[in-house]
N, C-alpha and C positions, 0 to 999 in steps of 0.2 A: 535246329529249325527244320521243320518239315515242309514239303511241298504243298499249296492249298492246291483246291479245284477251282476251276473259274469254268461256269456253266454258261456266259451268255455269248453271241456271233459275235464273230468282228467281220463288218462289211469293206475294212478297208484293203487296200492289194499290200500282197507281201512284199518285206522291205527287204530291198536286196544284203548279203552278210556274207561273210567269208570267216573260216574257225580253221583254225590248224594243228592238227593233230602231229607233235613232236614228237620222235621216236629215238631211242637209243636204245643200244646193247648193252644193260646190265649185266652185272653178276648172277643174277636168280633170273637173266630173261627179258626178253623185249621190253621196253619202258615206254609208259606216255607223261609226256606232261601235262600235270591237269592244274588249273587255278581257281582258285576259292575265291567266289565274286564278291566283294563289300555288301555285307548285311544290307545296307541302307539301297542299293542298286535295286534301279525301279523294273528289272528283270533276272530273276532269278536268284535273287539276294543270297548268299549264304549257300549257294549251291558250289557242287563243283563241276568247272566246266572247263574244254577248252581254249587256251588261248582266241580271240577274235573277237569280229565285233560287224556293224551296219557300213557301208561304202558312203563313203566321203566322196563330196564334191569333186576333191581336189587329187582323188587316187587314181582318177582315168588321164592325168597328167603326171603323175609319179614317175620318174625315173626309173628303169629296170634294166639295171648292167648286166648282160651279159643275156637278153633278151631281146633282141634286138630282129624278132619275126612280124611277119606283114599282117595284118589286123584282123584277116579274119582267121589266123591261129590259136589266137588267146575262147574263143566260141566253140572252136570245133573240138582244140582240148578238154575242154570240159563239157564238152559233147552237147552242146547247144546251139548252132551254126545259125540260128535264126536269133541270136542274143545280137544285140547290137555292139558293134567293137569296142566302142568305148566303156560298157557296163563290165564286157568280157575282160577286155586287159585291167580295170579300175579294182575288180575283183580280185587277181592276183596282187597287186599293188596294196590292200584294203590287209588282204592276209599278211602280208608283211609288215605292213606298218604297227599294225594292232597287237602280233606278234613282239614286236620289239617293244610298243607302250606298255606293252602289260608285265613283261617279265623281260623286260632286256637283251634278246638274243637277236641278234642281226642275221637273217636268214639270206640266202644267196638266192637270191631272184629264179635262176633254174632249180631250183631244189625242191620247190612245191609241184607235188602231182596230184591231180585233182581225185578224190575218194569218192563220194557219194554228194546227194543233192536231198536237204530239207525243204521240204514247203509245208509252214505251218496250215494244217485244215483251217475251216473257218469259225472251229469251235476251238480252243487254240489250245484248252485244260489247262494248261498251267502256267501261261502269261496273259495278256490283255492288248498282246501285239502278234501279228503274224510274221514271217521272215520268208525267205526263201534262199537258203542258208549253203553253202558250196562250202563243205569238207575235205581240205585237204592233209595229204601224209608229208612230213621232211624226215630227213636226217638228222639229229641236230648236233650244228658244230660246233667242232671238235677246240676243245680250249674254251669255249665259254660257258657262263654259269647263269642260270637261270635268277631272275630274281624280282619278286611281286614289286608291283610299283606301291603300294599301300595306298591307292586310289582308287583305280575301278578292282583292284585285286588284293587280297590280304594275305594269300600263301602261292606259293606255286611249289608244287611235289612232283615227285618223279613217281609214278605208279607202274607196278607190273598191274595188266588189264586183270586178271583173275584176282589177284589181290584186291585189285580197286572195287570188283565186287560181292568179293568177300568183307570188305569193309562195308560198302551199300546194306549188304544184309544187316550187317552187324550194329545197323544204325550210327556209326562211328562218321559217315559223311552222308550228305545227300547230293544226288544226282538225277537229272531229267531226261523223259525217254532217249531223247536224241542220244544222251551218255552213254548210256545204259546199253541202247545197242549198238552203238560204237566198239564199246568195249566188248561185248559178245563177241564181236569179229577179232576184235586183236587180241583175244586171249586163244585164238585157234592158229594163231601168226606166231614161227619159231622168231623171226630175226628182223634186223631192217631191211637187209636184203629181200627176204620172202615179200613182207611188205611193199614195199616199190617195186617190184614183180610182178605182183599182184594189181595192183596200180595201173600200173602199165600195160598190162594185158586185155585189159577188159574195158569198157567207157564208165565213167559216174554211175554208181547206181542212184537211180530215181528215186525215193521215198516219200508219198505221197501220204501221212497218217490218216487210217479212218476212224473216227472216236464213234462213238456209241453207249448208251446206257443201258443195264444187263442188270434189274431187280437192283436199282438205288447206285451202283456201280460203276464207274465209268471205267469202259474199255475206250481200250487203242490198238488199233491191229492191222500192219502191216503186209507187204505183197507175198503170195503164199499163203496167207488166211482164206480159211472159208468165207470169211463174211467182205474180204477185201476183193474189188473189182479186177485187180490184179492177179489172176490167179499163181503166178509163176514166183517161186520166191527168190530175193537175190541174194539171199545168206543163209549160214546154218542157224538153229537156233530157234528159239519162240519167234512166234509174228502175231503174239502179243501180249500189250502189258494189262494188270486191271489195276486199278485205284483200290487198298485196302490198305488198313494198317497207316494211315497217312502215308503212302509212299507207291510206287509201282513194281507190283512184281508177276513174274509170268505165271501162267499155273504149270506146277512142278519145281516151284521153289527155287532157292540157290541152283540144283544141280541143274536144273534148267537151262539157267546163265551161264553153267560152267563146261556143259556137253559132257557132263556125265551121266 
């Protein structure tokens, strides 16, 4: 299943989301966990993505053991301090639960640090919904085993980042930009440690996508692009994708993806 294009606005505001990017120490190398969404899922069908999902009513009253900080901490970690408290901590909450729905892993409330920040543009390419999407990194713990729920997910795999897009290439899986350059950055990441290091040193990166059409083509190009308002980039890598081939790829191919 390839990725379509979807050329028309979406006037409505992004819906808030939380996605957790699982990490362990493999044999060949840092590992992510990524899930393969159910074909029929009216977002992203058949892609791989990972773990999370939209905030729930009910996740800005979730329980968070061993979390136990005053409201406007959950904002300013994920470097938002004008976020309202309850979106702010609802969001951590959202990450874990969705994390457990989808592949079973009980994450420990302190163990999410916040990565980077998606806000779909308003031309959205390749859904028909906007989001505005808080990426975050864990460790994942030790003794338990990953496992798709066969609802909103039908696999869950253990990826080393370079592999995963060595597979993208190889058309063996599909993945959307968000993925894509997720994985760009954790294939330049030795460990989990390095990881939540990293995490912790710097605030969310911002990712604002800028789409654009280039002779029938749609680009998408990120902070650090010429044509993006952002001039400063916040990673190594392309900053940006174009639509060919049914799929997105940078120019400069694989080695692109892979900083070779």
């Amino acid at each position: 299943m390839a990725i379509e294009i979807h050329f028309d606005a979406v006037d409505s505001a992004p819906i808030d989301s939380a996605t957790v990017m699982v990490l362990r120490d493999g044999t060949r190398g840092l590992e992510v966990l990524m899930v393969r969404r159910h074909g029929d899922s009216g977002v992203l069908g058949g892609v791989h993505v990972f773990p999370g999902g939209k905030l729930d009513a009910q996740d800005s009253e979730a329980a968070l053991p061993g979390m136990d900080h005053e409201a406007s901490w959950f904002a300013r970690t994920l470097g938002e301090p004008g976020l309202a408290p309850a979106i702010a901590r609802g969001l951590f909450a959202a990450a874990l639960r969705e994390t457990r729905e989808e592949c079973a892993l009980a994450l420990p409330a302190g163990s999410l640090a916040p990565w980077s920040r998606w806000i779909t543009p308003r031309q959205p390419s390749v859904t028909r919904k906007r989001f505005d999407t808080r990426f975050f990194i864990a460790a994942a713990p030790p003794g338990q085993e990953a496992v798709h729920d066969d609802f909103e997910a039908t696999e869950a795999v253990w990826v080393v980042p370079s592999e995963g897009l060595q597979r993208y290439w190889a058309g063996e899986i599909d993945l959307a930009p968000p993925q894509i350059m997720s994985l760009v950055q954790l294939a330049r990441i030795g460990d989990v440690a390095q990881a939540l290091a990293a995490a912790r040193q710097r605030p969310p990166a911002l990712i604002e996508p800028q789409p654009f059409d280039d002779h029938g083509e749609r680009v998408i190009c990120y902070p650090g692009d010429p044509v993006h308002p952002v001039r400063e980039a916040v990673w190594q890598g392309p900053t940006r994708l174009r639509y060919r081939n049914r799929r997105f790829e940078p120019e400069g191919g694989l080695a692109a993806l892979l900083g070779d």
